[in-house]
N, C-alpha and C positions, 0 to 999 in steps of 0.2 A: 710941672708948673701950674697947669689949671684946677690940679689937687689942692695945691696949697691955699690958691682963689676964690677955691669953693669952699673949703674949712674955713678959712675969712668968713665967709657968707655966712655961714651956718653957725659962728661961733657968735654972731650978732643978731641972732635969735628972726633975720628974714626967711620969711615962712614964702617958699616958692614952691610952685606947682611943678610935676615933672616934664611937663614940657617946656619950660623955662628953663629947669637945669639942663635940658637936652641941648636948650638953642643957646643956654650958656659955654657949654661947654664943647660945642662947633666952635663958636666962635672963637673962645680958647685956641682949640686944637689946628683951626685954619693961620690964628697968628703963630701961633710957634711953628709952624711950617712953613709960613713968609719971612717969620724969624731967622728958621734954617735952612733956609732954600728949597724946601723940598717938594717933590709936587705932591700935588693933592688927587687923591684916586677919587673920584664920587659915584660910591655904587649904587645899584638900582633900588636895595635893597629899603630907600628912604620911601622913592613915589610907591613902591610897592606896599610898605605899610599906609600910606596917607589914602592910596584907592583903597586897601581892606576898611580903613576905618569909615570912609564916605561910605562903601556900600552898605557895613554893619550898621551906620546912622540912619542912613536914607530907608534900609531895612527894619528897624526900629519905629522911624516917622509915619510908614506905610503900615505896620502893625499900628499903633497908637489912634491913625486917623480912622483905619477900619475899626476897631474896641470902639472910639467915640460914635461912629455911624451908627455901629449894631446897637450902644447902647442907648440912644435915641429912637431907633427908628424898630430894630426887632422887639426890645427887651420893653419897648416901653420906660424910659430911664429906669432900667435895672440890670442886671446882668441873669437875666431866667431863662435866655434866648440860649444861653450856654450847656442847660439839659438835653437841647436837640440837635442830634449828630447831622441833620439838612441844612441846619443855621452855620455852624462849623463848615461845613463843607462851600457853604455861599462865602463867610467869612475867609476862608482861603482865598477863592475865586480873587475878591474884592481886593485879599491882600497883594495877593500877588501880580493883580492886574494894577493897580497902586505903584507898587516897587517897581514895573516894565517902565510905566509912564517917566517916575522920576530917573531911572536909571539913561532911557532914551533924552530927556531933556539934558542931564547929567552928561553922556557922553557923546553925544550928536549934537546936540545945538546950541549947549553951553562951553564946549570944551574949552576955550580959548579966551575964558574970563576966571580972574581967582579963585581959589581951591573954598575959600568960605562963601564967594557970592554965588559962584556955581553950586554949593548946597545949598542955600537958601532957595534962591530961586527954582532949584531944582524941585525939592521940597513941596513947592507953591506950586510954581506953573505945572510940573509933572501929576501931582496930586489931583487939579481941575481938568488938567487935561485927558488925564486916565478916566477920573471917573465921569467926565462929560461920555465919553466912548463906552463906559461900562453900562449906565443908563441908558442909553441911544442905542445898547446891544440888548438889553432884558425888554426894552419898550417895542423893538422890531420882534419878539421873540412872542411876545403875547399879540 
């Protein structure tokens, strides 16, 4: 039935993105089960891909904002800083200290607000908060 639905769709040239067709075609798949009485199994298998994709993102965000620091601040707005394997190795440091921050905002003290306002915010508050700690760790250091 949700086949026939979606050929509808698609035969009138609506251009949907696949996670539209995905939440199209739950929904389908949960009426025809209220349809037929049937129950509904809900595996893990859903929150399991939504945390890979938040971490892939938040991991992503944390590469991104470290690239723009170093490209500011080592490179002198350019990417030169990239010949020197010290610079790499602080750019890890940075990144991964980054990714801790968002991931602990992300699942400690965001956990129990939406799956996008908890990336965002994670995002933000994780990113300032990491690297407020990352500064206040190199500045004790010297």
């Amino acid at each position: 039935m949700f086949n026939f639905i979606l050929n509808q769709l698609f035969s009138r040239n609506i251009k949907l993105f696949s996670y539209e067709i995905r939440k199209i075609k739950a929904i389908l798949i949960i009426s025809c089960c209220f349809n037929n009485m049937e129950k509904i199994k809900i595996t893990e298998t859903d929150l399991v891909d939504s945390e890979k994709r938040q971490i892939i993102i938040l991991l992503i965000a944390s590469t991104l904002i470290s690239l723009f620091l170093f490209y500011i601040d080592e490179g002198y707005y350019d990417f030169n800083w990239m010949n020197n394997i010290g610079n790499w190795i602080a750019f890890m440091f940075y990144t991964f200290g980054i990714f801790g921050g968002q991931i602990l905002f992300s699942k400690i003290i965001l956990k129990k607000i939406s799956l996008k306002l908890n990336l965002i915010l994670s995002i933000i508050l994780g990113s300032i908060f990491s690297l407020w700690f990352l500064i206040l760790g190199f500045l004790s250091v010297i």
